[in-house]
N, C-alpha and C positions, 0 to 999 in steps of 0.2 A: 357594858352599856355604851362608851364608846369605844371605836376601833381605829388606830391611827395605820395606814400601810403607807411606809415608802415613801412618805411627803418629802416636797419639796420645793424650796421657795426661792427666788431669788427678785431682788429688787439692782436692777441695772448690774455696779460690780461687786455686791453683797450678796454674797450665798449665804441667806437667812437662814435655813433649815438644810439637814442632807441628809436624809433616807432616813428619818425620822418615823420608827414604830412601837406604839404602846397601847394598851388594852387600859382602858378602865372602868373598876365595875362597882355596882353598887355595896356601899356601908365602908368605901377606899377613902380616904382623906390623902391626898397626893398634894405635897408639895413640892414646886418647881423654883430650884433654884440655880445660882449662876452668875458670873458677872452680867453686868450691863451689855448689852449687844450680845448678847447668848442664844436666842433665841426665843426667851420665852412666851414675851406678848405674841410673836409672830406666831406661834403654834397655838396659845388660845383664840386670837382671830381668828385660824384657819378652823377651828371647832368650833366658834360661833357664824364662821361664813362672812366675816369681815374682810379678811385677808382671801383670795384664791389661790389654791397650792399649784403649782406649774403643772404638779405631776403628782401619782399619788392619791388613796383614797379613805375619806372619812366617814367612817359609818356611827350612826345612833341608833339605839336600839335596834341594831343589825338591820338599819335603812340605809343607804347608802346617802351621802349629804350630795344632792346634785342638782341644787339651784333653789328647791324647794326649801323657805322660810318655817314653816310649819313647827317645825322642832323645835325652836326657837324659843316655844312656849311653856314649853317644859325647863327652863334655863334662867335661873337668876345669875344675871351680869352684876360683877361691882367693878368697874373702871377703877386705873389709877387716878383719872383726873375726870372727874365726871364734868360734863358740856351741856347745858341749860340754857336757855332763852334767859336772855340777861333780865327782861322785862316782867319776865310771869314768876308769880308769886308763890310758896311754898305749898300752900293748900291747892292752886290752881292745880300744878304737877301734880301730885297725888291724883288731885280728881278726872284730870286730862285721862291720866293712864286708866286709873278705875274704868273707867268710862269707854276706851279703848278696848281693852280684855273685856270687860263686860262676866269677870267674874262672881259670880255670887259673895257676898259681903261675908257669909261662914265660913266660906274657903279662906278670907284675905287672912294673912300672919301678919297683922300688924304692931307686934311687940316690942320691935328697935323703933318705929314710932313713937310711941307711947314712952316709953324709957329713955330716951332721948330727947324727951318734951319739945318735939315738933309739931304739935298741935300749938304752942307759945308761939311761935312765930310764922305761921300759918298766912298773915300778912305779909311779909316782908319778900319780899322781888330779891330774884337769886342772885344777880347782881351787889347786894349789901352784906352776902354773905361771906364771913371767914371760910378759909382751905380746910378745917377743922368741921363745920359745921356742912357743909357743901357736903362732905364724906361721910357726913351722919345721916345725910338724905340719900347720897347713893347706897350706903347699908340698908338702909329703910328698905329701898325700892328693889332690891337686887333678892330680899325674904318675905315680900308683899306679896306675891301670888302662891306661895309653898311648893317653890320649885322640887322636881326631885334630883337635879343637878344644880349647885351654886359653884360659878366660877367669880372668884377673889381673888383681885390684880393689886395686892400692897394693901389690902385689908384695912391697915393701922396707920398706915402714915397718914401722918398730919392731925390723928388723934388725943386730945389728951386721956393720961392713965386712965382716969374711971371710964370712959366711952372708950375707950382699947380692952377695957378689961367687962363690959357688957360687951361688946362685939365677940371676942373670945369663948363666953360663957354661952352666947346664943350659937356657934359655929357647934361646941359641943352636945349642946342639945340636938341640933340637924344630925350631927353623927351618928346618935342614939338611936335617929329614926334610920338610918341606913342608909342614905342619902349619900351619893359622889358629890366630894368636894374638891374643887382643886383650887390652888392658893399659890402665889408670885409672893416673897414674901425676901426682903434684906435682914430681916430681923429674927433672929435665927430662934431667939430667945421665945417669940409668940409662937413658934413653931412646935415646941418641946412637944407638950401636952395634945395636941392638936393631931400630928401625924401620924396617918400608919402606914405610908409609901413616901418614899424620896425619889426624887429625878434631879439629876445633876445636870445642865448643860452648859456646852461650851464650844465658841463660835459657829453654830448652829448644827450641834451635834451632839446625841441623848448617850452622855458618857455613862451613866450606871441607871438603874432604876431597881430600887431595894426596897422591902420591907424597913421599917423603923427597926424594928428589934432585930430582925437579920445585922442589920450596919452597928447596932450594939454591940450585938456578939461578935463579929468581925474586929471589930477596933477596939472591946474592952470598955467605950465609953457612954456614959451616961446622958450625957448632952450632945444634942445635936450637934451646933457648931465644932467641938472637938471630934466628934466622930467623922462629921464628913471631912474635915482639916486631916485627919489622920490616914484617912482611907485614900486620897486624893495626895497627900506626900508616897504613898504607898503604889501610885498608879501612874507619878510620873508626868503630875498634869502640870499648868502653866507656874514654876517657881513665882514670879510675880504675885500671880490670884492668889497663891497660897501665903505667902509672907505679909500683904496686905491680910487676908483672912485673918489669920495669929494674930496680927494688930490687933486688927479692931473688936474680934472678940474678944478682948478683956473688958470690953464694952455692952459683952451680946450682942453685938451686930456683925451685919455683914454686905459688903457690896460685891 
């Protein structure tokens, strides 16, 4: 569904990305993880055409992505930080977009809506809103049209438990339907249930890319965090990343 060949990016003296290539196809739930400056927002940009790759080519549905927005709309986006007109009101956005796509109202999946009771504050200018609730309207908006691809940049953060754990349960519903998902995620823990492909990167280079149960079997371990911690002492990667990793997973996380 999509095709990554040979990308590559660079911003001034940061070699973002380096000869970065990956297939992914529908009913995959791929997550991307990695320290910080890995790469990975930089390659879902370049798959939403935010970012331009130097070099290198992306293809959707065996289109080639080459300036043409159109694809686009097959694509629910969830930002880590979603960016709003501070002024307009929570009902307004909704209805801006609605209005914009000009989808039919049977198509919309408006269930993180609803579950979320952002019809209650419907009123309230985006500006008043908590980092918690801001993330409840980029989920909203990112399963509003019934994409057949959802890309999820930090899904959870900023979440509390019950809206981490509807976010969660609605990810796995999309699964069901066969839908590519791909997910940026520090929290390795949200991850378990969710994956059925890993990508590991680091300093803008796609060190493995495994099935879930493959990297099980491999490592013996049940849990993600330990498995890729395992498989990554095994491969000789950055001591630092890893000893910080062990850290902080006793916590379930990970940076």
């Amino acid at each position: 569904m999509i095709r990554i060949e040979n990308i590559n990016k660079r911003f001034k003296k940061l070699q973002a990305l380096i000869e970065i290539n990956a297939l992914f196809e529908k009913g995959q739930v791929v997550s991307l993880i990695g320290p910080n400056g890995s790469g990975k927002t930089t390659l879902i940009k370049c798959i939403l055409g935010m970012v331009k790759a130097d070099s290198g080519k992306i293809y959707f549905n065996n289109e080639l992505i080459n300036g043409d927005p159109s694809y686009r709309s097959q694509i629910g986006y969830m930002p880590q930080i979603g960016r709003y007109p501070d002024n307009m009101k929570v009902g307004q956005l909704f209805k801006m977009l609605k209005n914009i796509r000009n989808v039919p109202a049977e198509k919309l999946d408006e269930e993180l809506y609803h579950q979320f009771k952002l019809g209650e504050i419907a009123d309230k200018p985006m500006r008043t809103l908590s980092g918690g609730t801001r993330q409840k309207v980029s989920a909203a908006l990112s399963f509003l049209f019934s994409p057949e691809v959802l890309i999820l940049d930090e899904p959870t953060a900023g979440l509390d438990p019950l809206a981490s754990e509807i976010l969660k349960e609605k990810i796995i519903k999309e699964k069901m339907k066969k839908k590519l998902i791909l997910i940026t995620s520090h929290i390795l823990s949200d991850l378990d249930e969710l994956t059925t492909h890993i990508i590991y990167m680091q300093e803008g280079k796609l060190q493995f890319f495994k099935e879930i149960e493959s990297l099980r079997e491999e490592t013996g371990e049940l849990k993600l965090g330990k498995a890729i911690a395992r498989i990554m002492k095994g491969e000789k990667f950055s001591n630092e990343w890893i000893d910080k990793m062990f850290e902080i997973n006793k916590e379930g996380n990970i940076y």
